[in-house]
C-alpha positions as CSV (number, residue, x, y, z in Angstrom):
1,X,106.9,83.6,131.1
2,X,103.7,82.0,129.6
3,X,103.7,82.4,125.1
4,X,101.2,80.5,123.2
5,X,102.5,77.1,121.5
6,X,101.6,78.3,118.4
7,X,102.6,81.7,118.9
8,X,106.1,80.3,120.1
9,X,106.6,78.2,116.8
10,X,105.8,80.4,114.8
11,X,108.2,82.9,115.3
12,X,111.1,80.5,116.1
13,X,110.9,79.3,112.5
14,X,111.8,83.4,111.7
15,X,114.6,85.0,112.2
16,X,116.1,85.5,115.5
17,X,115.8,89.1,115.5
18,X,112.4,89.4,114.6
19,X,111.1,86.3,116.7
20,X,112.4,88.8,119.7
21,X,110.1,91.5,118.2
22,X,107.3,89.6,118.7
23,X,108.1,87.2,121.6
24,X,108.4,91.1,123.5
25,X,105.0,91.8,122.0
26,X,102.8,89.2,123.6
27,X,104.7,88.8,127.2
28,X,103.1,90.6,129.4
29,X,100.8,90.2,132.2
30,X,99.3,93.7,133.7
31,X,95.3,93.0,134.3
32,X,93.0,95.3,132.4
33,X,91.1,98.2,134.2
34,X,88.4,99.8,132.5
35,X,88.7,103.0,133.2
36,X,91.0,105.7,131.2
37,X,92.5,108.9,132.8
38,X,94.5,111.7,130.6
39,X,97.9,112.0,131.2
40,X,99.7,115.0,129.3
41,X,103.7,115.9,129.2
42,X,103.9,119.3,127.0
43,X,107.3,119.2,125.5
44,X,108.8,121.9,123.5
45,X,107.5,121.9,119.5
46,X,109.0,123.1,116.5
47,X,105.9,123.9,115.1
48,X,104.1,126.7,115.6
49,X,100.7,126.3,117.1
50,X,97.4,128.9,116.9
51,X,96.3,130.2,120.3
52,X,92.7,129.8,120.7
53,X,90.1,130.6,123.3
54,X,87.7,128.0,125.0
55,X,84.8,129.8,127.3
56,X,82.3,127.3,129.1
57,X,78.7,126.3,127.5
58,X,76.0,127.6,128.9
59,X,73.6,124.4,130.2
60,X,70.1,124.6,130.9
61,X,69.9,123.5,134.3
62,X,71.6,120.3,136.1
63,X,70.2,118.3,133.0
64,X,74.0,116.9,131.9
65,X,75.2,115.2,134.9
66,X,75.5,112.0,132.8
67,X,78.2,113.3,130.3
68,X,81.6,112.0,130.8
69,X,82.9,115.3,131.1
70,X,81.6,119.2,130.6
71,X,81.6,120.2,126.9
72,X,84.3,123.3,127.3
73,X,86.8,120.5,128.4
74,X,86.3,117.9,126.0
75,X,87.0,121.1,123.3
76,X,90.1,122.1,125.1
77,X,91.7,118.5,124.8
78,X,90.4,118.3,121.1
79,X,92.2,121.4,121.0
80,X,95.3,120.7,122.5
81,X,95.7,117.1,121.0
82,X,95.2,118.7,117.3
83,X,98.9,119.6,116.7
84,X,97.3,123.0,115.3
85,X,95.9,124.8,118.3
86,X,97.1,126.0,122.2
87,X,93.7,125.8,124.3
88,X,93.4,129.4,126.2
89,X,90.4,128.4,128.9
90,X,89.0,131.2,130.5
91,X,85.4,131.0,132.8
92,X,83.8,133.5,130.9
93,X,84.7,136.0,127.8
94,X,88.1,137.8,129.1
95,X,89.5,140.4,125.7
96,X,92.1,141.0,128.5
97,X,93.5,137.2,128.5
98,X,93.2,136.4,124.6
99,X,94.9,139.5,124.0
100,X,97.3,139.1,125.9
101,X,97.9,135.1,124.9
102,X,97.3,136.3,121.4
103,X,94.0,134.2,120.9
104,X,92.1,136.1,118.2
105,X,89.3,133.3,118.0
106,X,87.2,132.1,120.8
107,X,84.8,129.0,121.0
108,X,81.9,128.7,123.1
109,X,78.3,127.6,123.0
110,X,74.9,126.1,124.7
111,X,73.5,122.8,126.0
112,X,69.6,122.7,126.1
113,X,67.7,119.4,127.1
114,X,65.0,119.5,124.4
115,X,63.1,115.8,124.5
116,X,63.6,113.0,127.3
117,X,67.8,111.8,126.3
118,X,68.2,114.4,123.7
119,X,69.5,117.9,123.7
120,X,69.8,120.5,121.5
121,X,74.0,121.4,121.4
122,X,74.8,125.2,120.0
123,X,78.3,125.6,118.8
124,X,79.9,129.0,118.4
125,X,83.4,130.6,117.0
126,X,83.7,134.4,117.1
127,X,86.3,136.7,116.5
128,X,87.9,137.9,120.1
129,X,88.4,141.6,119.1
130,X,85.2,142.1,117.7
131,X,83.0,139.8,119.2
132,X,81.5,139.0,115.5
133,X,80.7,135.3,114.8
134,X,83.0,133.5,112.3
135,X,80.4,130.3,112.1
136,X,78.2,128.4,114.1
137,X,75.9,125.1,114.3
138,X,73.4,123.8,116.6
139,X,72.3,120.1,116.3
140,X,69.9,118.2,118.0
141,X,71.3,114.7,119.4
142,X,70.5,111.9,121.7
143,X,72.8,112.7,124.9
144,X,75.3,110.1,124.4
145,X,76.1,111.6,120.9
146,X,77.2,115.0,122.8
147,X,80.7,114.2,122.6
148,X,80.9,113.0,119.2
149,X,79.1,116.3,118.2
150,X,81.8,118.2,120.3
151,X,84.7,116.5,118.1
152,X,82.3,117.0,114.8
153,X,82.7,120.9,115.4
154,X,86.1,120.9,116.6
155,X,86.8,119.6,113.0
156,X,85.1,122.1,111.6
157,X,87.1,124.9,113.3
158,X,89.9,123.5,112.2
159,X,88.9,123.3,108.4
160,X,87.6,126.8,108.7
161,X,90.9,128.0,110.0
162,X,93.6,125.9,108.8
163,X,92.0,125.3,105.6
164,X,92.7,121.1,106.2
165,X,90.6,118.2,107.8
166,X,91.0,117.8,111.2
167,X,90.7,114.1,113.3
168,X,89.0,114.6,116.3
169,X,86.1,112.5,114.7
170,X,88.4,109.7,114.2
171,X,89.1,106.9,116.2
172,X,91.6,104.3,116.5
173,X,92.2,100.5,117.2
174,X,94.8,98.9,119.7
175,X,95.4,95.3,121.5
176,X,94.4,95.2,124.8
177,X,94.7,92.6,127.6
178,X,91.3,91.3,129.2
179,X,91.1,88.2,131.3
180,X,94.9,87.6,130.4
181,X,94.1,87.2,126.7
182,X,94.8,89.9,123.7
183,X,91.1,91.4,122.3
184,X,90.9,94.0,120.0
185,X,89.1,97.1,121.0
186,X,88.3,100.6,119.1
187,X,87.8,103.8,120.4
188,X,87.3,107.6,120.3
189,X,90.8,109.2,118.8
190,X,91.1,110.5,122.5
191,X,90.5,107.1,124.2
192,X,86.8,107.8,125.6
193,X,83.8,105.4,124.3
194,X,86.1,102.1,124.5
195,X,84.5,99.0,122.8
196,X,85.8,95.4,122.7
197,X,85.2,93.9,119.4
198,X,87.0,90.1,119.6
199,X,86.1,88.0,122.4
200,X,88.2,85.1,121.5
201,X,89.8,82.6,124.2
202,X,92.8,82.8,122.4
203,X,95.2,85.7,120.9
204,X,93.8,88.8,119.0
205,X,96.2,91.1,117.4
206,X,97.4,93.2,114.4
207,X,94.1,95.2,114.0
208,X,94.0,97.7,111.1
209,X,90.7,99.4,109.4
210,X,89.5,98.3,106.1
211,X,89.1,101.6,103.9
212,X,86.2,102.7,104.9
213,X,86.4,102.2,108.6
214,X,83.4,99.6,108.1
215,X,85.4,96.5,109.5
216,X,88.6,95.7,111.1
217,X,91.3,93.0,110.2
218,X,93.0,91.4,112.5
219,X,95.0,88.6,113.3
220,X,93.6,85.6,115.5
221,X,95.1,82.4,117.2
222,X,91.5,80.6,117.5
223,X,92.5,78.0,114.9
224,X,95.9,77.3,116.7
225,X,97.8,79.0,114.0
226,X,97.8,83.2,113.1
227,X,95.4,83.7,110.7
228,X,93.4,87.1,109.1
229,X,90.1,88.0,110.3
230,X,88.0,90.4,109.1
231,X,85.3,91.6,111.1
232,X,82.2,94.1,110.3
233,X,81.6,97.0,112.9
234,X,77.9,97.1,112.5
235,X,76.7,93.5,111.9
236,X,80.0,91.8,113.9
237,X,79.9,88.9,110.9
238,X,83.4,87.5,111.0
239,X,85.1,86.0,107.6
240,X,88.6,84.3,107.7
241,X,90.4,85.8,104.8
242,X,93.2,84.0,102.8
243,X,92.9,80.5,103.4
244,X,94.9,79.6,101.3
245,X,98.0,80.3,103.4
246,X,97.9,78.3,106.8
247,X,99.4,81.4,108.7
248,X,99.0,84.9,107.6
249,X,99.4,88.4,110.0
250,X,100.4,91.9,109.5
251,X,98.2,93.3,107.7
252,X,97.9,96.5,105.7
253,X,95.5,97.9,103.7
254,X,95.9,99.7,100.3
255,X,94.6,103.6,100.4
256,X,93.3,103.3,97.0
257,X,91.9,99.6,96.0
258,X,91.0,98.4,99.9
259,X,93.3,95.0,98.9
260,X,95.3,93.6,101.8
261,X,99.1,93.6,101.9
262,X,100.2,90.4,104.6
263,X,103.0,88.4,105.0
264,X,102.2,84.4,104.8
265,X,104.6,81.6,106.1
266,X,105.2,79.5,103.4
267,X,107.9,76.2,104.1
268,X,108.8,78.4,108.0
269,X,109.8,81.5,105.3
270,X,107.4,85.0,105.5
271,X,106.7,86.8,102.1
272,X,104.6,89.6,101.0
273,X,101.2,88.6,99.1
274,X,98.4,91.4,98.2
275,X,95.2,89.6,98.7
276,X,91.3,90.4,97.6
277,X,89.4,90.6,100.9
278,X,86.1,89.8,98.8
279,X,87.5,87.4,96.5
280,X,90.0,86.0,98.5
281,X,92.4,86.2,95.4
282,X,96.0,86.8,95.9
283,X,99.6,87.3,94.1
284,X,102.6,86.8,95.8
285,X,104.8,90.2,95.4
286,X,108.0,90.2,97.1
287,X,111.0,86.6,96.8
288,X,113.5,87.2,98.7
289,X,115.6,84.2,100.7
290,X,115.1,85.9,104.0
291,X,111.8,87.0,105.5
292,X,109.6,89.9,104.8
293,X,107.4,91.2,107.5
294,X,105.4,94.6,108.7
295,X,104.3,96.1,104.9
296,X,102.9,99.7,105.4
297,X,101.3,101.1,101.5
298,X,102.7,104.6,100.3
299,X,99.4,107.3,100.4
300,X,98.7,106.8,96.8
301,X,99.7,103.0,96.9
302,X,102.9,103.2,94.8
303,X,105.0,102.0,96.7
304,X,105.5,99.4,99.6
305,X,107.5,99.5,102.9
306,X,108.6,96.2,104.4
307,X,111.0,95.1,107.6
308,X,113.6,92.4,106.5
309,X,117.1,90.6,107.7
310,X,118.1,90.3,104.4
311,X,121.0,92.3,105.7
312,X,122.0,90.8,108.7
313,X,119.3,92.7,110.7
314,X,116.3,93.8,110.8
315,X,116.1,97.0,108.0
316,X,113.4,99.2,106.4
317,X,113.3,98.7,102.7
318,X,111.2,100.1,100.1
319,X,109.9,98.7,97.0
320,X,107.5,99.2,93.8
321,X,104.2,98.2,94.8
322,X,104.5,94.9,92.2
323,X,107.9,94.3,94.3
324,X,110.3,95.6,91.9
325,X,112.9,98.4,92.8
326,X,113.5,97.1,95.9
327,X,115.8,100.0,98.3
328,X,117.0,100.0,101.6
329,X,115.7,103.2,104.0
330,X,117.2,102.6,106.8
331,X,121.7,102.1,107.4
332,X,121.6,104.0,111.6
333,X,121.1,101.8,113.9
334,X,120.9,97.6,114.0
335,X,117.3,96.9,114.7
336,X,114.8,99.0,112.7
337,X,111.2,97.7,111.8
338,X,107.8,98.9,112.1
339,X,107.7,101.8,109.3
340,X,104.5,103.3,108.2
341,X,104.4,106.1,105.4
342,X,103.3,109.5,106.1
343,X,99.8,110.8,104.7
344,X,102.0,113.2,103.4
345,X,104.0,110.7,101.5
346,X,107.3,113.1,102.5
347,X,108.7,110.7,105.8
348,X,108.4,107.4,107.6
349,X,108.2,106.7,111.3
350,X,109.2,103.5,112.6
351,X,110.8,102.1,115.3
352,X,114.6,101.2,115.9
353,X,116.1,99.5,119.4
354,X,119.1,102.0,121.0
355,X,120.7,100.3,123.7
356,X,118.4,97.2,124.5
357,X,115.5,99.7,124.3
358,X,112.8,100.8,121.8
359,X,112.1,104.7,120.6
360,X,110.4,106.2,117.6
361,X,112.0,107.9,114.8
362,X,111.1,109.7,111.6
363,X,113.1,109.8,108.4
364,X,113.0,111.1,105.1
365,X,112.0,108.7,102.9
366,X,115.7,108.3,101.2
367,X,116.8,107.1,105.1
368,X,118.4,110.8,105.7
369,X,116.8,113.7,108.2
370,X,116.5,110.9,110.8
371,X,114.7,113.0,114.3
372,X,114.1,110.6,117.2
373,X,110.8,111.2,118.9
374,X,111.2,109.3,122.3
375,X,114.1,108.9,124.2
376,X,114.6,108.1,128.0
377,X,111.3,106.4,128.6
378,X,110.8,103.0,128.4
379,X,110.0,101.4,125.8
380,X,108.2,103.1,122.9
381,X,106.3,101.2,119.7
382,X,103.9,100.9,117.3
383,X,103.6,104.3,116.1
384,X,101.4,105.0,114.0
385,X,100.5,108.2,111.7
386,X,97.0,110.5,112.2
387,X,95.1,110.7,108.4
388,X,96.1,114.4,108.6
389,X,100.0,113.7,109.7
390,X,100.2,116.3,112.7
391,X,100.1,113.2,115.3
392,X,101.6,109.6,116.0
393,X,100.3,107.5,118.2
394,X,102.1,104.8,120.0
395,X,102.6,102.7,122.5
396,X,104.9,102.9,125.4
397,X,106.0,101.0,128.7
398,X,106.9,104.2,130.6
399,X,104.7,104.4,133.3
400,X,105.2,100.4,134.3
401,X,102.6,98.6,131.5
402,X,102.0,98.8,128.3
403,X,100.0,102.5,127.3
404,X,98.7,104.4,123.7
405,X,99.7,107.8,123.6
406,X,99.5,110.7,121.3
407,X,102.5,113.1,120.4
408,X,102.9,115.5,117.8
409,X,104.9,114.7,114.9
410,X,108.3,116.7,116.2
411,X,107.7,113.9,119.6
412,X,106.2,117.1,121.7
413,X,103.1,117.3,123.7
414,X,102.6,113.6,124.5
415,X,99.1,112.5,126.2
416,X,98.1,108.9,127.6
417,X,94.9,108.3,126.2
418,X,94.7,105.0,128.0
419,X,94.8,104.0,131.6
420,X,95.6,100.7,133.7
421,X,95.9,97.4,131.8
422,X,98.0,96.5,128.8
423,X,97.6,98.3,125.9
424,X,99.4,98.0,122.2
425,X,99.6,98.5,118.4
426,X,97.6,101.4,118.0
427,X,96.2,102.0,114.5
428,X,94.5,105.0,113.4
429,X,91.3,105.3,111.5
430,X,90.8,106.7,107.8
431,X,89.2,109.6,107.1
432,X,85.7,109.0,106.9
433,X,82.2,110.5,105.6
434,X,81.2,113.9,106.1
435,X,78.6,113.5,109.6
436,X,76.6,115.8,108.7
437,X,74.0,112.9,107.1
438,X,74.2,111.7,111.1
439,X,73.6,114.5,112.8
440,X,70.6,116.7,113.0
441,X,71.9,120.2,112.9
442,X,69.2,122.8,113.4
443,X,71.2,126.0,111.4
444,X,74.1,128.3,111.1
């Protein structure tokens, strides 16, 4: 079983429990295929979910071969994933069927090809009973913008429904194996439009987005050691951050500021520092005899989770966001790490090892009302929250390798967005800017 020197020394100098942790992280060796399928298991939720109808577009013609999939399908699984909606796909306009599934909204549309590569996309929701249009938009983009528009819209139903955001236009960032080496990649929230952003010979791990969603930080072995990396998404400049700690990972940025919480190894000891990613500037917050790893910010940056052994194993603790009033979350269980605070700011989800195997769990924030997620499957990790707190994504072993999936917050409705390969530590987007500046829309 093949672990990088540095990796490997790294770790050893932690605790035993967390060296594990990570030493389970980095050992695998499933090749990468570059292709995704969707794999969806529909468990039972707790939450209640809004039927809603999905009628095909009508296309001009045999114009839209090239899309990666017909527009009525890419709304159905925006539908479906969202936590807030139950697709109801008919062929054509059926009062019968939406009646009878209780869908009293419908969505539907057209595709024209107006110019050579660009197409004019008109987006419909009416009323079922009535027929009567609750709101539409037609926009004018270059084919391989289609999809994006699709998600665009499908965000907009759900705002003019629901009242809240929706995050089909969001996208998230995981590890994935290429050439037996870890690269970071980002994609579509739904897995489609894959791009690999590191190309390092050596380890790439840890990515989360800098508030904004204009750059990623990551963790890289390309100086033998982990260090922080942050990386732009339009220009692909690359700055090492935090020098002045010779090994630095798991980052997490503040909600608020855009500062960067990581733990440094200082004398083979990890503490928490909060950083200045344009100044470089840090404070050391957390002093503790035992190590401090995995900080996750509060949504209003008030407060901090951590994992440490301090007690004997690895716990969830919480503290002030200076490092004061430092509490314990977790007490179930002898191997919890990996928290990350809701959007909500009401529960954590983290993960915790039940009988030499790995599952996701939510909790209160005071440790009580703990729900397990997964259960029976492999092993599952990483989770991380949705910016609107209906979905977690994760990663799990379940199939054979290493997969991200999607699941509603209550663990139901679970979908593989990712497909052959090794895949890990998903990290969702933020919310970002209205697109409406981006794309060209035509009228309501």
């Amino acid at each position: 079983m093949w672990l990088h020197k540095e990796l490997f020394a790294m770790f050893e100098r932690m605790t035993k429990p967390f060296y594990f942790s990570f030493l389970f992280l980095f050992c695998t060796t499933v090749s990468f295929a570059s292709i995704d399928t969707i794999d969806v298991n529909v468990g039972i939720s707790v939450f209640k979910t809004m039927p809603i109808g999905v009628v095909p577009f009508v296309e001009d013609g045999n114009n839209f071969a090239s899309l990666q999939e017909k527009t009525h399908d890419v709304i159905e699984r925006d539908f479906n994933l969202s936590g807030r909606f139950t697709a109801v796909p008919s062929s054509k306009f059926d009062l019968v069927k939406f009646s009878r599934e209780r869908a009293k909204f419908y969505v539907t549309g057209r595709l024209d090809k107006v110019a050579e590569g660009r197409v004019k996309l008109s987006c419909y929701l009416y009323a079922s009973q009535t027929k009567d249009l609750v709101f539409g938009e037609s926009y004018v983009v270059a084919m391989k913008d289609v999809r994006r528009t699709i998600h665009h819209f499908v965000d907009k139903v759900i705002k003019q429904l629901w009242g809240e955001l929706g995050v089909a236009s969001t996208q998230l960032a995981w590890v994935s194996k290429m050439d037996n080496v870890k690269q970071v990649v980002i994609a579509d929230y739904d897995g489609f439009n894959r791009r690999q952003l590191t190309f390092d010979t050596s380890i790439s791990m840890m990515p989360v987005w800098s508030l904004g969603n204009a750059d990623i930080i990551f963790v890289s072995f390309r100086n033998g050691k982990s260090q922080l990396f942050q990386k732009n998404l339009s220009t692909g400049k690359e700055k090492r951050l935090f020098p002045q700690h010779a090994q630095t990972f798991s980052p997490a940025v503040n909600p608020v500021t855009g500062e960067i919480l990581y733990a440094g190894i200082v004398d083979g000891k990890s503490d928490l520092y909060l950083g200045d990613p344009n100044t470089n500037k840090i404070q050391k917050i957390s002093y503790s005899k035992s190590s401090q790893v995995s900080p996750a910010w509060s949504p209003y940056a008030s407060e901090i989770l951590f994992s440490s052994d301090r007690g004997g194993s690895p716990q969830i603790y919480v503290m002030g966001k200076d490092g004061s009033d430092v509490r314990r979350v977790t007490f179930m269980g002898r191997y919890n790490e990996r928290a990350s605070w809701s959007p909500e700011g009401d529960r954590i989800v983290y993960t915790s090892m039940d009988g030499g195997k790995m599952n996701v769990y939510t909790c209160a924030i005071d440790g009580s009302d703990i729900t397990q997620l997964t259960s029976n499957a492999g092993n599952n990790e990483h989770p991380t929250w949705s910016p609107d707190g209906m979905l977690i994504a994760f990663s799990s072993d379940r199939t054979g390798s290493h997969q991200i999936y999607i699941m509603r917050k209550d663990g139901s409705n679970v979908t593989r967005i990712t497909n052959g390969g090794d895949n890990t530590s998903p990290t969702w987007s933020w919310y970002g800017k209205n697109e409406d500046n981006t794309l060209k829309k035509e009228g309501k």
